[in-house]
C-alpha positions as CSV (number, residue, x, y, z in Angstrom):
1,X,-15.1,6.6,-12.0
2,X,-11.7,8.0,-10.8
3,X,-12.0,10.1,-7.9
4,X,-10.5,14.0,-9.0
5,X,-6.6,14.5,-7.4
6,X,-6.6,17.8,-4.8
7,X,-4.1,20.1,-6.5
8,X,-1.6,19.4,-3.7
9,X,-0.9,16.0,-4.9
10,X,-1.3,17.2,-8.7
11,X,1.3,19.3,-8.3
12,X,3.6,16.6,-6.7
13,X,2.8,14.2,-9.5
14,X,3.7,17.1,-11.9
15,X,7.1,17.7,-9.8
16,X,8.2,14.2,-9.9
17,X,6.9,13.7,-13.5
18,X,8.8,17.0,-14.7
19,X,12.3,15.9,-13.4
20,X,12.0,12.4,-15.1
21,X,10.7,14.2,-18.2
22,X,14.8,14.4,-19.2
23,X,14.1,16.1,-23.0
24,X,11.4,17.9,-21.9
25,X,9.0,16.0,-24.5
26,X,5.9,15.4,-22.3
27,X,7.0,12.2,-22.1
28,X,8.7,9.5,-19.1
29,X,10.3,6.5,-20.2
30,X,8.6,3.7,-18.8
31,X,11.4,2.3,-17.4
32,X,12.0,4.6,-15.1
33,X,8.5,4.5,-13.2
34,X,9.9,2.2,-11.1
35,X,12.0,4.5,-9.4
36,X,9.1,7.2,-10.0
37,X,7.3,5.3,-8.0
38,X,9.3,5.2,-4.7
39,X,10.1,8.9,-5.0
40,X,6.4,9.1,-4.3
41,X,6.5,6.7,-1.6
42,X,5.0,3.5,-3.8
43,X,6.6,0.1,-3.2
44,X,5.1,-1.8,-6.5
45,X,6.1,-5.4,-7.7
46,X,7.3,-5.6,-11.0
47,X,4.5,-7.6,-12.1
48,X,2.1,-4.5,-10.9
49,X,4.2,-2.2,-12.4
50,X,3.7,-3.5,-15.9
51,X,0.3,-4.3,-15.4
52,X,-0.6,-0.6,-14.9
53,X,1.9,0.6,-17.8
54,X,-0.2,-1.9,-20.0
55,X,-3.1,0.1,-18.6
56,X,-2.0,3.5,-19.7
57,X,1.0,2.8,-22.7
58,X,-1.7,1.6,-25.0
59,X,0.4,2.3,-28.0
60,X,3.0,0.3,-26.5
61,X,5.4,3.2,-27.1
62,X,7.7,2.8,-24.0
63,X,6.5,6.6,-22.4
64,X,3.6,8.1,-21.2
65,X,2.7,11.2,-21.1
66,X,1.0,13.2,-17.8
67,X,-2.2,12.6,-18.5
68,X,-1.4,9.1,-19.0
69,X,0.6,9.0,-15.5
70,X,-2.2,10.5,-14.2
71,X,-4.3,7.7,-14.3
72,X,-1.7,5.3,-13.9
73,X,-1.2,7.2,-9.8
74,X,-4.9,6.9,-9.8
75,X,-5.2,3.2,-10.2
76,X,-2.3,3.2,-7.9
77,X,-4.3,5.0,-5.1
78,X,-7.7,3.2,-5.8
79,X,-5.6,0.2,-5.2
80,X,-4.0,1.3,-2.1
81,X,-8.0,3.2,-0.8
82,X,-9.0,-1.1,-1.9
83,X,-6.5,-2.7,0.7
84,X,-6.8,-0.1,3.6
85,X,-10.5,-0.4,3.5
86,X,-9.7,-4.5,3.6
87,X,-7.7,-4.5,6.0
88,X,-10.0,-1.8,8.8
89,X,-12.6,-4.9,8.0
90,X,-9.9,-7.4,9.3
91,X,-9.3,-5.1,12.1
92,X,-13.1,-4.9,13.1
93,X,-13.2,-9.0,12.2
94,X,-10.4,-9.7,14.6
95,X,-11.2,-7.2,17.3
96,X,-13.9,-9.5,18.8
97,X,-15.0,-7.5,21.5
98,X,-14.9,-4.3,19.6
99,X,-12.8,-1.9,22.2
100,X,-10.5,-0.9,19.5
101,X,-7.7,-3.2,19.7
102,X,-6.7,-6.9,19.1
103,X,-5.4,-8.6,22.4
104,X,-3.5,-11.8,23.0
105,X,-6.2,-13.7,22.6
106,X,-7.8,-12.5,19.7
107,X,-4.1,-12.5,18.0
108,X,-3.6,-15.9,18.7
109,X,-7.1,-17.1,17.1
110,X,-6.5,-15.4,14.1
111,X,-2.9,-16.7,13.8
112,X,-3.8,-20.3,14.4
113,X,-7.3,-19.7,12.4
114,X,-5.2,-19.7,9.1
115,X,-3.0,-23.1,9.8
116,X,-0.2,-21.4,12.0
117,X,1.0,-23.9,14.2
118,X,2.5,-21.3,17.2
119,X,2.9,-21.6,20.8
120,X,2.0,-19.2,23.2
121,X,5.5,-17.7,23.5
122,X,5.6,-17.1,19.8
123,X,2.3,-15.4,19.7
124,X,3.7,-13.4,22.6
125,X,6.7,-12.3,20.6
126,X,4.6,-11.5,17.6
127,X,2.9,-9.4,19.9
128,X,5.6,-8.2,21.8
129,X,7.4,-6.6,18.9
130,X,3.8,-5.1,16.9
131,X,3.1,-3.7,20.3
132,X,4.8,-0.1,20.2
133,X,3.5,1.5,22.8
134,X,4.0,-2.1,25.2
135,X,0.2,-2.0,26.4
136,X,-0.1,-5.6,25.3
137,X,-2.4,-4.9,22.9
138,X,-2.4,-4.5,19.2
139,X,-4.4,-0.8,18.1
140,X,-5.4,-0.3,14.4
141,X,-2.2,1.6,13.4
142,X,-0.2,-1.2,15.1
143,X,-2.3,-4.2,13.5
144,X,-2.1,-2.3,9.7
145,X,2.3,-1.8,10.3
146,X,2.3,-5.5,11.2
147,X,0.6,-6.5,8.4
148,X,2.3,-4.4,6.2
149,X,5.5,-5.7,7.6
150,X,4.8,-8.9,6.7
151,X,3.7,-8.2,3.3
């Protein structure tokens, strides 16, 4: 069951859905939810794109209306709730000793665990440039940008 939108982000969705709404029909073209997409900060691949306007454009008509745009964003942030809560599990997973952040050591296993053939100095530099504050130690919002900058 889809969780209910606060009103805040209804009112967004409405915003953004309104100015692509061109003849004012109720109605977005779904060629243009790409680009409705990064106005509201989502990066989707094509192929994700069309799988969630098969979801909604059931009659295959090309538009969807809001209600139908509604529950596209919806599957779109029950996707996006899916792979945060996945990756604070590979956070706690990799974080060992459980103080909160993922040291050199702990980097390095998990980089060689999945077949990475890397030498100290490279793990350094993977390290090195995730490490934003330079404590020479990965924290959770560190760990999730480095992911997500690999992605």
């Amino acid at each position: 069951m889809a969780k209910k939108i606060p009103a805040e982000k209804l009112k967004e969705y409405q915003e953004v859905f309104n100015v692509y709404d061109i003849n004012r029909d109720g109605q977005i073209n779904t060629s243009e939810l790409d680009t409705v997409m990064k106005v509201l900060g989502e990066e989707l691949t094509e192929a994700r794109l069309q799988k969630l306007i098969n979801e909604v454009d059931l009659d295959g008509s090309g538009t969807i209306n809001f209600d139908e745009f509604i529950k596209l964003m919806q599957k779109v942030e029950e996707t996006d709730f899916e792979k945060a809560e996945s990756l604070r599990a590979a956070f706690k997973v990799f974080d060992k000793d459980n103080n909160g952040f993922v040291s050199f050591d702990e980097l390095k296993y998990i980089l060689t665990s999945f077949g990475e053939k890397l030498t100290d100095e490279e793990v350094q530099d993977i390290l090195h440039e995730a490490d934003k504050d330079r404590n020479g130690k990965l924290d959770y919002e560190e760990f999730i940008a480095m992911y997500l900058e690999k992605e």
